[in-house]
Phi, psi and omega in degrees: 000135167233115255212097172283145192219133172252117188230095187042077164076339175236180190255152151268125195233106177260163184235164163206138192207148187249167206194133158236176159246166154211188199218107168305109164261125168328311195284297173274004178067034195193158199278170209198094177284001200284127170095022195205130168203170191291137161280148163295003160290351191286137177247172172290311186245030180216116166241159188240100221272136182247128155209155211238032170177149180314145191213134174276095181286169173277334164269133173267155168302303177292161178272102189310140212244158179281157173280127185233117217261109182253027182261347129351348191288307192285356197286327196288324173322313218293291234252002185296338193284325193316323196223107226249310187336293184315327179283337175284333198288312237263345181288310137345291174293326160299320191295333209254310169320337190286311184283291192301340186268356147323288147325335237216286168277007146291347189240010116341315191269332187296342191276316189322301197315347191224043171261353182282151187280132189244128182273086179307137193281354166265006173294167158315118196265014160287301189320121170224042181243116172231171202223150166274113164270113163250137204205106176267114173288143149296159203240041162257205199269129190018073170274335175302170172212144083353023193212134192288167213227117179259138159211164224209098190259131195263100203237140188309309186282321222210157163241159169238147187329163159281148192219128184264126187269092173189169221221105162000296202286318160198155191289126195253164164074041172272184205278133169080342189301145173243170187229158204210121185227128193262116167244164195228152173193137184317350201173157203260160186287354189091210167273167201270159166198330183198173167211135168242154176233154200206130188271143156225066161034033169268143187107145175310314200208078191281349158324129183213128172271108103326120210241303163195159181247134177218131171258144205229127149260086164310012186238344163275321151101019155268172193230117160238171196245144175224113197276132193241282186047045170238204162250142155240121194204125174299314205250024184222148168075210176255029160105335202250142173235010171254132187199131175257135179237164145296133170288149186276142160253152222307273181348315159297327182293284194266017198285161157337301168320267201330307159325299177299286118049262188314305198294281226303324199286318178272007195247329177296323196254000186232302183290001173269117165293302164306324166255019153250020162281297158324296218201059188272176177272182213262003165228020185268130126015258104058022171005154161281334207276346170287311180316324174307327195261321162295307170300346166252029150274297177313328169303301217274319164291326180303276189328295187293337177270353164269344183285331179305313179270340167318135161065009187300156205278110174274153195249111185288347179272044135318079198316159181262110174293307181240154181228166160191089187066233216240067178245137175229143197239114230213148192291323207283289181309318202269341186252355172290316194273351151337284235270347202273312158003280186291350186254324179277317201296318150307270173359273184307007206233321178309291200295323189290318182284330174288303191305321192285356193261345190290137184296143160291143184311140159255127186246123195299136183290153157280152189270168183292146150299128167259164161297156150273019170280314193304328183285352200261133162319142170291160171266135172253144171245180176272313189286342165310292179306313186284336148310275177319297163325295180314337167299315192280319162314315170313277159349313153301317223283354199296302193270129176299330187301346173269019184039034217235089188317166177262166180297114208258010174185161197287148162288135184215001139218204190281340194300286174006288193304358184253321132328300157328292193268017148278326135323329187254345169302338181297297208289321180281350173299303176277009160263352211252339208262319185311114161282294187238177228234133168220211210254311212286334214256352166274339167262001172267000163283321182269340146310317167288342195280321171314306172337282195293329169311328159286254227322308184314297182295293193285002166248340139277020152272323196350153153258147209270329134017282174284042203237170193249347193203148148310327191286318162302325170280356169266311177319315161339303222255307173293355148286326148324307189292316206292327175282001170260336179306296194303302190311324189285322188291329175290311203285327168313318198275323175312302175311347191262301150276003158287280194327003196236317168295339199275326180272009159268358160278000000 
C-alpha cells in the first residue's frame, strides 16, 4: 500500500508491504516461521530472510535443468513436419561421421604399413648385436626429404660401418614421421657418444628437418637421445648436410625447451581428441576411426546435455557478470555452461579411457610367396669367399681389444686365404686365453663362429676347379672346419661364463 504525505512543502511516498519468512519443516511436514524473521534489507520485490538454523531456500547456486522425458520420443518424432531443423542438423552430422570414418580407417592402414620396424639390408648377416634407431622428421612445412639418408653410430670403444637408411616397402623420413630401424654389429660400440649423418642432396626435394634421434641397446635396453631441430640441407639452415650430433645429456634431456617442445607436440596430436584425428602420432594404439567415433559420441552427449538446458525460464535478477557491446553475459548462463562441463567431463574421460586401454589386435604377417628365382641357391665363386673373409676381418679389425693389425691389401687370391685365416686364428687364441667373460667377447665369438660356419658352407659348395690344386682345397677346408670346431668351443665357455655371472648378480 502507498500512502502520500505533504510535509513542508514536500510530497512523500511511503509503500508498504507484508512479507514472512518460512521454512519446509521435514518433521512436520508443513511450512514453518519459527526461528526465522524478516530483514531490513528486504524490498517489495526481494525479501530478506534471518534465521537462527540451517534451512533448505526455495533458490540455488545451480541452475535446475529441464526434465527430459525419453519415453516422449516417438510423440517428439510425431512433430517433425512442424520443426524439422534437428532431423536435418543430426542427418548432416551422420552423413559427415560416415564420410570421416571412411577417411579415417583408410589411413589407419596406410600408417599401420608403415609401423613396422625396417631391418637394414647392410647389415651383417653374422652380426648379432642390436641397436633400435627411432629417428623423427620434424613436422614443419617441408622436412621429408627424398635424399638417401647415411648414419654411422659413435661408440667409446668401436665406430660401426655407415649404414644406410631406407626402406624397399615404404617411404621414410616424411614431414612429422617417426621411422624405426634395427642396425646389427658384431660386438657392442660401448656407450654412445655420437652419431654422424649424412645426406647425398639426391631427389627432388633432398632437404630433411630432423627433429631428434633416440637409440635402444636392445640387449642392455639403454637409451640415448641426440637431440637435432635443424636442417640437413645445402640450401636451409647452416648449410650442412654432413652432421655429428652428441648424445644429449640428462640437463638437456630435462631442459624447458625441450620439454615444451615434446608436451606441446604430443598433447596436440595424442591428447586433443578432436585435432588428432588429423595428425595422432604415428604409433599410439589409439586409431583415427576411434577417435573419430569418440568425437561423435561426444557431439552427441553435447546435443543431450543442451537439451536438458534449453528454453529454461531466465531469472531477470540474475546478475550481469560481464557486457561486451551489446552481448551481456549473466550468472545464470556462465553456471549453465558449468554445469554442462561437469556433466561431459566424465563422460569424456570414460569413453577416451575404454579406447586407450584397449590392446591393439596383433596379426601375424603373412608369408610372401617366393619366386623360383628366389629358392635357387647363390652362386659361389672364389672372389665371393675372398669377400666375405675380407668382410669379416674387416670388421675385427674395427675394435682394438681383438688386436688384429689392419689389413694394407685386398685378398685377391686362394694363397691370400691361409694369411686371413691365420688372423682369425689370432683372434680366436685370444679369446680362448680369456678366463673371464664380458659382452664384447660374447658377441664377438659369436660372430666369428657365425663366419666360419658360412665360409664353411661356401667352400664346400666350391667346385675344386677353382683351387690351384685338389690338395690346396682340401687344406683350405680342414683348416676352416678346425677354426670352426676351436670357435665353437669358445663362444660355449664365453656363454657360459656370462651366465654363471648374471646368476651370481
Amino acid at each position: 500500500m502507498v500512502n502520500s504525505t505533504w510535509i513542508k512543502g514536500q510530497t512523500v511516498l511511503i509503500t508498504t508491504f507484508t512479507t514472512k519468512c518460512m521454512y519446509w519443516d521435514t518433521k512436520q511436514l508443513a511450512w514453518s516461521t519459527a526461528g526465522c524473521w524478516v530483514g531490513i534489507e528486504s524490498t517489495p520485490g526481494l525479501t530478506y530472510c534471518r534465521c537462527s538454523h540451517l534451512t533448505m531456500f526455495g533458490s540455488s547456486f545451480f541452475v535446475m535443468p529441464n526434465r527430459v522425458d525419453v519415453s516422449l520420443t516417438a510423440q517428439y518424432f510425431a512433430t517433425v513436419k512442424q520443426n524439422y531443423v534437428v532431423v536435418v542438423l543430426l542427418s548432416i552430422f551422420f552423413s559427415l561421421y560416415l564420410i570421416t570414418l571412411l577417411w579415417a580407417c583408410y589411413a589407419d592402414r596406410r600408417a599401420f604399413a608403415r609401423r613396422n620396424v625396417t631391418l637394414l639390408k647392410d647389415n651383417h648377416p653374422c652380426a648379432s648385436y642390436n641397436y633400435l634407431l627411432n629417428i623423427q622428421t620434424g613436422n614443419r612445412k617441408g622436412a621429408s626429404t627424398t635424399a638417401n639418408v647415411t648414419v654411422q653410430l659413435i661408440g667409446t670403444e668401436v665406430e660401426s660401418e655407415p649404414h644406410l637408411l631406407n626402406d624397399p616397402d615404404k617411404p621414410v623420413f616424411e614431414r612429422g614421421g617417426v621411422d624405426m630401424f634395427l642396425l646389427t654389429t658384431p660386438f657392442p660400440l660401448g656407450d654412445l657418444t655420437g652419431i654422424r649423418l649424412c645426406l647425398d642432396n639426391s631427389g627432388g626435394q633432398p632437404s630433411w628437418y630432423l627433429n631428434k634421434v633416440t637409440i635402444q641397446d636392445l640387449q642392455t635396453h639403454k637409451v640415448w637421445h641426440f637431440l637435432s631441430s635443424s636442417w640437413l640441407s645445402s640450401d636451409r639452415g647452416e648449410g650442412l648436410t654432413r652432421k655429428t650430433l652428441n648424445a644429449a645429456k640428462n640437463n638437456e634431456i630435462r631442459s624447458f625447451r625441450n620439454i615444451f617442445q615434446s608436451r606441446t607436440s604430443t598433447g596436440f596430436r595424442d591428447e586433443h581428441i578432436w585435432v588428432s584425428i588429423v595428425d595422432p602420432p604415428w604409433r599410439s594404439p589409439f586409431t583415427r576411426a576411434q577417435r573419430v567415433s569418440c568425437c561423435m559420441s561426444l557431439l552427441l552427449c553435447t546435443m543431450a546435455i543442451n537439451i536438458a538446458f534449453w528454453n529454461i525460464p531466465k531469472d531477470t535478477q540474475s546478475p550481469v557478470i560481464f557486457t561486451i557491446a551489446s552481448l551481456k553475459v549473466t550468472w545464470d548462463e556462465i553456471m549453465v555452461g558449468v554445469e554442462s562441463g561437469l556433466l561431459m567431463f566424465p563422460i569424456n574421460i570414460l569413453i577416451i579411457t575404454i579406447f586407450r586401454s584397449i590392446k591393439p589386435n596383433i596379426t601375424q604377417p603373412k608369408e610372401k610367396s617366393h619366386d623360383i628365382q628366389d629358392l635357387k641357391p647363390h652362386t659361389v665363386t672364389m672372389p665371393t669367399i675372398l669377400k666375405d673373409t675380407e668382410e669379416m676381418l674387416n670388421l675385427l679389425c674395427k675394435s682394438q681389444r681383438n688386436k688384429i693389425p689392419e689389413m694394407r691389401k685386398r685378398l685377391e687370391t686362394c694363397d691370400d686365404l691361409y694369411s686371413a685365416f691365420n688372423r682369425v686364428h689370432r683372434v680366436i687364441q685370444l679369446m680362448q686365453g680369456l678366463s673371464e667373460s664380458d659382452p664384447h667377447w660374447v658377441y664377438c665369438s659369436h660372430f666369428v663362429l657365425n663366419c666360419l660356419q658360412h665360409l664353411s658352407t661356401c667352400l664346400e659348395q666350391l667346385d675344386s676347379s677353382a683351387f690351384p690344386t685338389p690338395e690346396a682345397s682340401q687344406n683350405i677346408l680342414n683348416t676352416v672346419h678346425l677354426l670352426l670346431k676351436t670357435s665353437e668351443m669358445v663362444f660355449t665357455s664365453h656363454i657360459a661364463y656370462r651366465l654363471q655371472n648374471l646368476l651370481h648378480r
